[in-house]
N, C-alpha and C positions, 0 to 999 in steps of 0.2 A: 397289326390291323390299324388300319386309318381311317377316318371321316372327314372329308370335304364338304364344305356347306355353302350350299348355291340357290339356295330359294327357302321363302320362310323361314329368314333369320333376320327379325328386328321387324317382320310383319306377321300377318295373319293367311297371307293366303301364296300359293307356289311353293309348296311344298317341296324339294331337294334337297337330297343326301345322296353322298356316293361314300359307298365305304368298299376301301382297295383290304383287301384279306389273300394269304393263301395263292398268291400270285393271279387272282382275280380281281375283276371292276364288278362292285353290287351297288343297284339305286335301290334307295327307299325314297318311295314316291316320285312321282311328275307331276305334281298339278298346277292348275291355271293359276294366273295371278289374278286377280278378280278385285272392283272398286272404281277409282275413276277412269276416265277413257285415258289420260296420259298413261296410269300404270299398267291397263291393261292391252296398250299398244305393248308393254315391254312382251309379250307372250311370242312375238315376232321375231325378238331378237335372237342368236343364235347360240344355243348353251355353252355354257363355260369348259364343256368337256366334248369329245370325241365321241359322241352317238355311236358309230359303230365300232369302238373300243372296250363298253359294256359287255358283260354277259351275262346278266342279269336282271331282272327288274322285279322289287319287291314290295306289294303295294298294304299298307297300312287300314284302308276302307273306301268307298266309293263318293266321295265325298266330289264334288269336282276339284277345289280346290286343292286336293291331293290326287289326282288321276287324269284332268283336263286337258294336260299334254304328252299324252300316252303314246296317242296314233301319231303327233307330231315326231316323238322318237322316232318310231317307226320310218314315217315320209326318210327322217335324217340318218338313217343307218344303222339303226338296232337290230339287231336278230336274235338275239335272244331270248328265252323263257321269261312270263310273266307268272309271278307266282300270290297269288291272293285268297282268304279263306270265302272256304264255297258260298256265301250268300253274297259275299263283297262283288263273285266273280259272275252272279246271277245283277246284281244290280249294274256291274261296270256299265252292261252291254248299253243296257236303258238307261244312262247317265249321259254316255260319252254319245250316241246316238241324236239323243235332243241337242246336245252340246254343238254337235255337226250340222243339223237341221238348223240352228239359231245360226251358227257360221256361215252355210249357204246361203241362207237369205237374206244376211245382211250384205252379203256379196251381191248379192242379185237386183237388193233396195239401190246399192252403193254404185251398180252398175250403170243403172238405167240416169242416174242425176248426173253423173261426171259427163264433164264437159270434154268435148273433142280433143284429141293429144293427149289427153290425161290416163295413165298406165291402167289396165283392167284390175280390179281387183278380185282377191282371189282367196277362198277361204281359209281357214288357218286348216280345219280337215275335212275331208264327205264323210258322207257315210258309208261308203266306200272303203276308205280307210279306217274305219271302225271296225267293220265288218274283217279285214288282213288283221287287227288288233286282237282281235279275242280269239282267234284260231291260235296265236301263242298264248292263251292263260291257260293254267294249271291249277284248277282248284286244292285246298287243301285244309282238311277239317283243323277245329280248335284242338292244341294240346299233341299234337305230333310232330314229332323232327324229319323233317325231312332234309337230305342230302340233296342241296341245288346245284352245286358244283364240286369235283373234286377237292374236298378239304373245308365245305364250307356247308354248314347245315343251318334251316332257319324252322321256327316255331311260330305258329300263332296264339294269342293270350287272350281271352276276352278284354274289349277296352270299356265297354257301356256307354257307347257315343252313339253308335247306329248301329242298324241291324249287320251283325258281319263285322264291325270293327274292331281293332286288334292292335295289342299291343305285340311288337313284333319283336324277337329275340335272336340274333345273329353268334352263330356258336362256330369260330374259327382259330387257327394257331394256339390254342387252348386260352381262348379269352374268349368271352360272351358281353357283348354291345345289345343295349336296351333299346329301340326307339320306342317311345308312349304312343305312336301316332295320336289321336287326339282319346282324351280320356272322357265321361261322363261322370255324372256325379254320382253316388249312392241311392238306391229308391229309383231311379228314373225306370218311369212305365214301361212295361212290355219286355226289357233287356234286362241284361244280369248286369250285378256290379262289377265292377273292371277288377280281377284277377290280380291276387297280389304276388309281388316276384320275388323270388329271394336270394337270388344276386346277382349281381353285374359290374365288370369291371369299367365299363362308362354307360352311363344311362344320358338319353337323348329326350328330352322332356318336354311336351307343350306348354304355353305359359297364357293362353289367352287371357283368362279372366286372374292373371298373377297378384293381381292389384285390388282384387274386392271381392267380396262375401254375397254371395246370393241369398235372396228370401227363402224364407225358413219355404218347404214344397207346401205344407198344410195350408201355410197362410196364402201364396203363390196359388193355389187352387181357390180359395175362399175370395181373393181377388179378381179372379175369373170370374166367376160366379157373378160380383157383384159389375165388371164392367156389363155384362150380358143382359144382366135386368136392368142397368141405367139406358143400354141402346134400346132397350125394349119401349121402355119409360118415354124414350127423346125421341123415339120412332125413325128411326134413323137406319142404316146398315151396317154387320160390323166385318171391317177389310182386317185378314190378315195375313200381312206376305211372309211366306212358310216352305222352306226348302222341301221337295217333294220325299226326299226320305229324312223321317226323325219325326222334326216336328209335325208334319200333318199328320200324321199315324197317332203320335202320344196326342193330338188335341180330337181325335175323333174316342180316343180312348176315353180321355177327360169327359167327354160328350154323354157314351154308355153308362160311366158309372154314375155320375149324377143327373142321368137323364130324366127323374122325377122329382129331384130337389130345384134344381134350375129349369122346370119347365122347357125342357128343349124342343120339345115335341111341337113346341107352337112355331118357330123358326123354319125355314129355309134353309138348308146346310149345300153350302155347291166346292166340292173338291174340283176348283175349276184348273186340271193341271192334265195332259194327257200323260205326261210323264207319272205324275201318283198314281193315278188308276194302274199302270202297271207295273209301280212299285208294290200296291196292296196285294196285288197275286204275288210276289215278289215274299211276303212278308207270311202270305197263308199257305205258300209252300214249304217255310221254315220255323210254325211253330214249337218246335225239337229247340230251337233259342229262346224261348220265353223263359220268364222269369213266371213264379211261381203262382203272385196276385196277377196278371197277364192269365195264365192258363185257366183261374176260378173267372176272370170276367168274359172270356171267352167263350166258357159253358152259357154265361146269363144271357138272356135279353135284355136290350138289341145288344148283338153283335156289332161291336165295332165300327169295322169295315161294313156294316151293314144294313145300316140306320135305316128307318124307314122313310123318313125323310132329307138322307143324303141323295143328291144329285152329281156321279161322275159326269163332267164335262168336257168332252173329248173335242168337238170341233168348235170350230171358231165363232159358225154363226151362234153356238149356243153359249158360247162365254157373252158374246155382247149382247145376249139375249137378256142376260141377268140383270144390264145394268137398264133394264128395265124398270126391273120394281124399285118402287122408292124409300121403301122399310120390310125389315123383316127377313131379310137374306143377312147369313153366315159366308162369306167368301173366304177361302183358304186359298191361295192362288203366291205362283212363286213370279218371281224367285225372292229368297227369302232376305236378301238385301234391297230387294226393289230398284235393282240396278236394274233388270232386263222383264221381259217376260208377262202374265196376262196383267200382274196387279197393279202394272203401270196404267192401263186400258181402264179399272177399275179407280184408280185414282183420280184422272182423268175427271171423271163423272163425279165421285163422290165426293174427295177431298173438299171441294169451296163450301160444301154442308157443315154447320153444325153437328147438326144431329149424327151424323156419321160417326163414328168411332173406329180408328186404329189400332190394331194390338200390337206391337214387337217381341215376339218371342225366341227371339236370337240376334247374334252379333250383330253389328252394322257396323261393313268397315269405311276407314278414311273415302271420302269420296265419293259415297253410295247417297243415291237419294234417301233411302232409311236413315242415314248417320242425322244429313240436314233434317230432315222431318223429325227424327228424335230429339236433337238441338233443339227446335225449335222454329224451326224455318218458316218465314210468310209466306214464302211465293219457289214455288221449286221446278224446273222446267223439264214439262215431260215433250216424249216425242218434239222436241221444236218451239214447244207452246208454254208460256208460261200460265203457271197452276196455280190459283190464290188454296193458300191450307189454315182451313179454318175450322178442319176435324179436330174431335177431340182425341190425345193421343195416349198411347199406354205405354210403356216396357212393362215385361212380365221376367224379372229378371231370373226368377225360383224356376224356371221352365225349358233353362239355356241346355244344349247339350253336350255342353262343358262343365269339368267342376271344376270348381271356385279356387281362392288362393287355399284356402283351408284344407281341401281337398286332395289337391296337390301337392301340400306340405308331405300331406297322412301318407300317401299314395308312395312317395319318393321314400319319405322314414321308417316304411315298414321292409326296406332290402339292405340286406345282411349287409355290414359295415360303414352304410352308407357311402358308396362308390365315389367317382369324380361326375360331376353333373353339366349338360350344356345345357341351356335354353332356349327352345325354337321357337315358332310360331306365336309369336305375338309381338306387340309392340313395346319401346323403352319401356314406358313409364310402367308396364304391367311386368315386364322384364324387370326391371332393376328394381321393385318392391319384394317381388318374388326372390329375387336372390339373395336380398336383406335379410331377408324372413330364413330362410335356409340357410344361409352362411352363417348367423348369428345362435340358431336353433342345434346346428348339425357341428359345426366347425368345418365346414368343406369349403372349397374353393368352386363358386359356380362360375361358370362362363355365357357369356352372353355371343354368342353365335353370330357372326356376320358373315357376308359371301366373300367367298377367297379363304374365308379360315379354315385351318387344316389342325385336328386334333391325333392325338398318336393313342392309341388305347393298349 
């Protein structure tokens, strides 16, 4: 068995692997590469491998940044089986769908400005091809082997990243290859704790947050709380851009349970995403995944997804509707880097306020307006126009849907002889802290994952 690595090695986002087994081609993951507009031109360029050479495609969770160039396979010559566990393969549809709808119409924006002789541009996919994509996925529950090609069997794990995400297990030539797809941390709302493995003769590991320790969750909620009643206090609004699966589900959770200590009742709550609205049916078809405090909050009032004063905001006029009120609205709105999507619109408006307040409750990579705004940034330019930012800003680091170095240490230490380990998905500096920390603890040899490197297992 072999592992090629061709995306999300020494970043965060473009998830690729291909592992050759058993006289087979298997990918783990396609996703987008997602951050600045240079990187995310690379999604154009044409893969490192033979698209229709695969037989396989094995997807880790529905994350875009692990599945965003699925239908692009396809366009390029895949035929093969898509194989993802059943909630991952309930959310792909409505992932990759928006994904398409955002591609067409920047095609469409892109179209109408170009000047004469200038080549038409053309989405990366429709939804069209979304639509030819999911007729090949193959659901398939946590905890069972299944035979995907002669000689080659793969398993899902729970990971506790999102709902459906999986640590994925590849069992061929009598060797078994780990990937983590992305892990979560212990405790995180709603989901289980990501499933401990106990063995692997190469394990394939995420390393986002390799490099630092997340707040304690107790204190991370207790911080919540208090930004809430400062925006109350400064009369202001509070934006916070929230990938439509994970985080907005776990902050409407946050909501229910301390719905009487934090007065929320008095707020405006607007899930302004069309995509989350139909992740939350996404989430109330599968509560058979919840974790066990998830299933006592679910009995309570409010519910949830249910709030009495949440507002799903599905069209457009009613997202700019919001930026109406000048205090007192909750905005959740993606995308959750603030590279694309409504909480630019929302920025827009609010950022040159004071009173306003930012949350960040997840990564923000190289090149995203969230990274500058988190930096620090005075003036950041949305749509065209430049934005004076004079909100006040938060990271909520206890909230990420990653765990931490600490976590990952645990996570890795607890499989039978500690195997040989690579590192994906993240950047140096959190890579080569992480491998310190392992190499030094374990005695093992970690590898730090670049494109073109080829692992033998």
């Amino acid at each position: 068995m072999r592992v090629h690595f061709h995306g999300a090695a020494g970043e965060v986002t473009g998830s690729l692997h291909e592992v050759e087994a058993a006289g087979h081609r298997v990918l783990l993951d396609c996703g987008m590469i997602q951050g600045s507009p240079e990187a995310e031109r690379r999604n154009l360029d044409p893969f490192a491998f033979d698209a229709a050479a695969l037989d396989a495609l094995v997807i880790s969770h529905a994350h875009i940044d692990h599945i965003g160039r699925v239908p692009l396979l396809l366009k390029r010559g895949f035929r093969g089986a898509i194989h993802a566990q059943e909630a991952t393969a309930d959310l792909m549809r409505i992932m990759l769908l928006d994904s398409a709808s955002i591609a067409e119409s920047e095609a469409e924006r892109g179209n109408r400005k170009r000047q004469r002789g200038e080549p038409e541009l053309i989405p990366l996919y429709t939804r069209e091809d979304v639509e030819a994509t999911m007729q090949r996925v193959q659901p398939l529950a946590y905890d069972t082997r299944r035979e995907i090609l002669p000689g080659v069997e793969v398993a899902f794990r729970e990971a506790g990243h999102i709902l459906g995400s999986s640590v994925v297990e590849v069992y061929a030539e009598d060797r078994k290859l780990v990937f983590s797809g992305d892990l979560g941390p212990k405790g995180t709302p709603i989901l289980r704790d990501p499933a401990p493995i106990d063995r692997a003769d190469l394990v394939l590991m995420e390393s986002t947050y390799g490099d630092r320790l997340h707040k304690d969750r107790a204190e991370t909620i207790l911080e919540l709380g208090r930004i809430l009643e400062s925006a109350w206090s400064d009369g202001g609004n509070v934006l916070i851009p929230a990938f439509a699966v994970g985080r907005s589900q776990e902050l409407l959770y946050w909501f229910a349970k301390y719905w009487d200590e934090w007065n929320v009742g008095r707020w405006k709550i607007f899930l302004d995403s069309p995509m989350a609205a139909k992740v939350v049916d996404v989430y109330d078809r599968h509560t058979d995944l919840f974790d066990e405090d998830a299933v006592r909050v679910w009995k309570q009032k409010p519910n949830p997804f249910h709030l009495p004063n949440l507002q799903l905001t599905e069209s457009a006029q009613d997202s700019m509707a919001i930026n109406e009120l000048e205090r007192g609205a909750i905005v959740i709105a993606g995308s959750g880097m603030a590279n694309a999507g409504r909480i630019l619109h929302h920025f827009k408006h609010n950022l040159s306020k004071p009173q306003t307040h930012v949350v960040f409750v997840g990564y923000q990579a190289e090149g995203t307006i969230g990274r500058r705004l988190v930096e620090g940034a005075k003036w950041v330019r949305i749509h065209g126009r430049d934005v004076r930012a004079l909100a006040q800003r938060h990271t909520i680091g206890g909230l990420s849907a990653h765990t931490d170095q600490h976590g990952l240490i645990e996570w890795y230490g607890q499989i039978a002889g500690h195997p040989p380990l690579a590192l994906v998905h993240g950047e140096d500096k959190a890579r080569e802290a992480l491998a310190g920390e392992i190499g030094e603890r374990f005695g093992v040899k970690v590898e730090l994952a670049r494109p073109g490197m080829t692992l033998q297992v």
